[in-house]
C-alpha positions, 0 to 999 in steps of 0.5 A: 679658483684658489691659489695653487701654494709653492709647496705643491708646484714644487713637488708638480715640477720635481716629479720626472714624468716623460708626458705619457701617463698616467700620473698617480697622487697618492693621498691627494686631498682636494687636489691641489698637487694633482691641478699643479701638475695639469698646469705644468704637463696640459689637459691630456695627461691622465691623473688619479686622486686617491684618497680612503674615502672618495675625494672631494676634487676642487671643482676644476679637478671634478670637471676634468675628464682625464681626473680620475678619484679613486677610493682606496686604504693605503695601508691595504694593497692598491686597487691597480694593476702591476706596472699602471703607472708612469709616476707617482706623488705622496705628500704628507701621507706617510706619517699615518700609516703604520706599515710604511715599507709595506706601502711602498712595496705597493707603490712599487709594484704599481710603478712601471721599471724606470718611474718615479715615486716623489715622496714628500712630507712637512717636518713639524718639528721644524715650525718657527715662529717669530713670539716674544715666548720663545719658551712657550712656542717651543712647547706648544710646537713640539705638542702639536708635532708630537700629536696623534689625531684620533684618525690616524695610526701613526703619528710622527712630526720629525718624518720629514727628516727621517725619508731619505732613511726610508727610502734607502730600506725600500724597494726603490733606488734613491734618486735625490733629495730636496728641502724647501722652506714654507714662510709666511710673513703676514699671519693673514687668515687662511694663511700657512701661519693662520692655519699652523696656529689652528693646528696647534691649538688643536692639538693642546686641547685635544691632547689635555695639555691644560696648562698650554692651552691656558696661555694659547689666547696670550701667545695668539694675541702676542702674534698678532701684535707681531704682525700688526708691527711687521715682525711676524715670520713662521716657517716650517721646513718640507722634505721629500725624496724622489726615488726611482722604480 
């Protein structure tokens, strides 16, 4: 079973939930957040995954009778009832859709009176690596925050900054606000930092920056070198409001 990652017991614990249920994550990939939030509240709360294609759940996720996935287009009305549940997630989901108060409208509408809607997300903008180019590393973090994959709708990689304005437009009250730092220090691979630059050189290639992607193997080998003599460091910056039905 993998590692569950500080940023995903973060939102597990900073999400007000009284035990009663059910907990819902709205764009929950394979679940991490969602096993988070099993390890801190027990085995009976009931969770709800829900993903635009039915998501494929860590395997201890799958085996969970009181998981339940759920297929589901954010940006269209969502499959449940007024008032289903007691509390939700929503972790950098936001960014693509293209009606963002629409979505929370529905959100809303789903909650009971009184639950919590954690809505989170990374600040791209915010990636800092530690490179001899501090030039170079500029351009290529701002292409890739500047990005639009070919699945999305939207696109913004400042959002992280931008929800406590969000919230404060939404039929929700904001209740609080949090920042957290992902570090790491090691640029080992599958790694936060390993997985950044695998983003990055993604998007520069995709996007047709060609002069970026010329000097992409110059800038990796310029990190590994940093790593090999301890003096690597990437961090990104995580926002997320916690706002109140």
């Amino acid at each position: 079973m993998p590692a569950i990652s500080g940023g995903h017991r973060t939102l597990a614990d900073a999400l007000p939930i009284s035990g009663e249920g059910p907990v819902v994550d709205l764009g929950c990939g394979p679940g991490p957040t969602l096993r988070a939030l099993r390890e801190r509240l027990g085995p009976e709360l009931e969770l709800v995954g829900v993903e635009k294609e039915l998501p494929a759940l860590e395997e201890s996720l799958a085996a969970d009778a009181n998981v339940r996935p759920v297929a589901a287009d954010l940006r269209e009305p969502l499959p449940f009832a007024d008032a289903s549940f007691e509390a939700a997630l929503c972790h950098n989901t936001l960014e693509c859709l293209p009606d963002k108060q629409a979505f929370l409208r529905e959100v809303a509408r789903v909650l009971r009176p009184g639950g919590h809607l954690l809505l989170g997300h990374t600040d791209f903008d915010t990636t800092v690596f530690n490179a001899s180019d501090l030039e170079l590393t500029r351009r290529l973090v701002h292409a890739n925050a500047d990005t639009q994959e070919n699945w999305m709708d939207d696109s913004d990689g400042a959002i992280g900054r931008k929800l406590v304005g969000i919230a404060r437009h939404s039929p929700f009250e904001l209740a609080d606000a949090f920042a957290w730092v992902l570090l790491d220090t090691s640029f080992a691979q599958g790694g936060v930092a390993h997985g950044a630059v695998r983003s990055i050189a993604a998007s520069v290639r995709r996007d047709h920056h060609e002069d970026l992607a010329a000097r992409l193997d110059e800038w990796v080998d310029d990190l590994r070198a940093l790593a090999g003599r301890g003096e690597f460091l990437f961090s990104v910056n995580d926002y997320a409001v916690l706002l109140r039905r």
